[in-house]
C-alpha atoms as a printed R data frame, in Angstrom:
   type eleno elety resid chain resno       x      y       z
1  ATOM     1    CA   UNK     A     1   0.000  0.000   0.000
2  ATOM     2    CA   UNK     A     2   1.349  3.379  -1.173
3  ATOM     3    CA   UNK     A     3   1.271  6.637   0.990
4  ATOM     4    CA   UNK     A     4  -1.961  7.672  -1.151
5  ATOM     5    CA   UNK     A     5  -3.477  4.809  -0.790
6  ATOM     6    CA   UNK     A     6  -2.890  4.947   3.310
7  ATOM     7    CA   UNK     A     7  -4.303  8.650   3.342
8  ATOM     8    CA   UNK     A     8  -7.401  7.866   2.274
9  ATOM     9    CA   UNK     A     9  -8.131  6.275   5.178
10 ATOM    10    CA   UNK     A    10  -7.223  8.907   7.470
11 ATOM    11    CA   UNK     A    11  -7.261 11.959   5.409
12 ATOM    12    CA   UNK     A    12 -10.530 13.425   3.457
13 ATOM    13    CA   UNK     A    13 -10.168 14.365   0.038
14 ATOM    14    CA   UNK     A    14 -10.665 17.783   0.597
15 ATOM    15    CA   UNK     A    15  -7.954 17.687   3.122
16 ATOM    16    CA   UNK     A    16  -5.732 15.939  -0.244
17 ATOM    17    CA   UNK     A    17  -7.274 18.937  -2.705
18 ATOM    18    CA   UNK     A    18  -6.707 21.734  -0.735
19 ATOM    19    CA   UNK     A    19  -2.896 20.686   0.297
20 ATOM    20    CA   UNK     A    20  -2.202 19.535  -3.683
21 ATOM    21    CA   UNK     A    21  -3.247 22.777  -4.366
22 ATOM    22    CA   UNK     A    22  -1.503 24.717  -2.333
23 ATOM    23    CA   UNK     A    23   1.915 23.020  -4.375
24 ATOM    24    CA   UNK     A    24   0.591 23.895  -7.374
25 ATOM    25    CA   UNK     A    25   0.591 27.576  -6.230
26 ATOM    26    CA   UNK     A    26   4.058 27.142  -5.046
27 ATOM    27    CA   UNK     A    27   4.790 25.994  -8.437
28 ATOM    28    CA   UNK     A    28   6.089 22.414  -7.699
29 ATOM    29    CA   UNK     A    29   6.798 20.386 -10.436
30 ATOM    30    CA   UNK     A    30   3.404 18.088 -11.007
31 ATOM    31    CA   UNK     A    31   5.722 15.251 -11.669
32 ATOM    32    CA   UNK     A    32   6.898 15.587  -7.568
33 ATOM    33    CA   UNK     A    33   3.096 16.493  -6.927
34 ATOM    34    CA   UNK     A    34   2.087 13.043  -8.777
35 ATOM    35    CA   UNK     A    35   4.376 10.873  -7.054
36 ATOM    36    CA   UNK     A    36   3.547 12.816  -3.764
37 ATOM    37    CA   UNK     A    37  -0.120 11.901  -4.226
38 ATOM    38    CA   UNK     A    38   0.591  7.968  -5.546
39 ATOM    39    CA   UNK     A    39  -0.798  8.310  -8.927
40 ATOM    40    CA   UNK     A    40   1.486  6.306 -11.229
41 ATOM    41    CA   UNK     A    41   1.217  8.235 -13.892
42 ATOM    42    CA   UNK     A    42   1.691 12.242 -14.259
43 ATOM    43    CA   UNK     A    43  -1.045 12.338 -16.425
44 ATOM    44    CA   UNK     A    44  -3.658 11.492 -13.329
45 ATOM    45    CA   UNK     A    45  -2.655 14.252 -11.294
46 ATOM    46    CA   UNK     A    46  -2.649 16.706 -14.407
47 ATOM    47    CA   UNK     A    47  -6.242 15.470 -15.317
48 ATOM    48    CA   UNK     A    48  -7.539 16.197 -12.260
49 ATOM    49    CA   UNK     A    49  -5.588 19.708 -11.221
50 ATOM    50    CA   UNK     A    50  -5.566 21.231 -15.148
51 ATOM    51    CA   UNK     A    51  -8.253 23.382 -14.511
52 ATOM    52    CA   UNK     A    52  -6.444 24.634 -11.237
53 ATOM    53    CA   UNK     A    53  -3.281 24.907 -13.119
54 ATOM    54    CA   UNK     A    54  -5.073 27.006 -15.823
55 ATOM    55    CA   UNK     A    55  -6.241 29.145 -12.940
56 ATOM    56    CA   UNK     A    56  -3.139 30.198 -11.153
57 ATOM    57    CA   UNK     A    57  -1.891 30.605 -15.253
58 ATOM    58    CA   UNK     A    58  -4.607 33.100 -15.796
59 ATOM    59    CA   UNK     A    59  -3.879 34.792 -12.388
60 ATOM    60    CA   UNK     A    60  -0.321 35.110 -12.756
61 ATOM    61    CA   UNK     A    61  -0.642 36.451 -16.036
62 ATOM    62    CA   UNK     A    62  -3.209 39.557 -14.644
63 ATOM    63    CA   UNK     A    63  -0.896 40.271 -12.098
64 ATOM    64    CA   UNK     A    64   1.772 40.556 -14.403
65 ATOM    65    CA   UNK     A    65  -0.388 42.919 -16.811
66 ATOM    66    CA   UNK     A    66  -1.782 44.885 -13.834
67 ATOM    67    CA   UNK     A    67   2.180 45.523 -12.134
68 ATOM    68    CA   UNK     A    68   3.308 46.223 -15.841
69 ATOM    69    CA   UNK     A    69   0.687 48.692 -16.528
70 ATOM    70    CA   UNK     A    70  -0.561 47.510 -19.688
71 ATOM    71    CA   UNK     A    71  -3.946 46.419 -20.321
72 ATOM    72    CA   UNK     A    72  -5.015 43.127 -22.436
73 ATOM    73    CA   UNK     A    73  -5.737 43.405 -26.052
């Protein structure tokens, strides 16, 4: 039994969600966040967190734009 496999019995999946985000924000690599989580493929962990990725993305990207002073086209 892997470490994600022994957190779902003690750890909701909001608790998992919520943390895994919080990486993402801190911009570690989703290949660490995958094996963090047990998923044996990258691909799992991307599937599931894309549209949070695509998020902090957007974000980012409006910050920059706002500190810049330029507007979008």
């Amino acid at each position: 039994m892997d470490f994600y496999e022994f957190a779902k019995f003690i750890v909701p999946y909001p608790v998992i969600s919520v943390s895994t985000s919080k990486l993402f924000k801190k911009k570690i690599e989703i290949k660490i966040i995958s094996k963090l989580l047990g998923h044996k493929d990258v691909s799992t962990a991307y599937d599931i967190y894309v549209h949070f990725i695509d998020n902090v993305e957007k974000r980012a990207s409006k910050f920059k734009r706002k500190a810049s002073g330029s507007t979008p086209c």
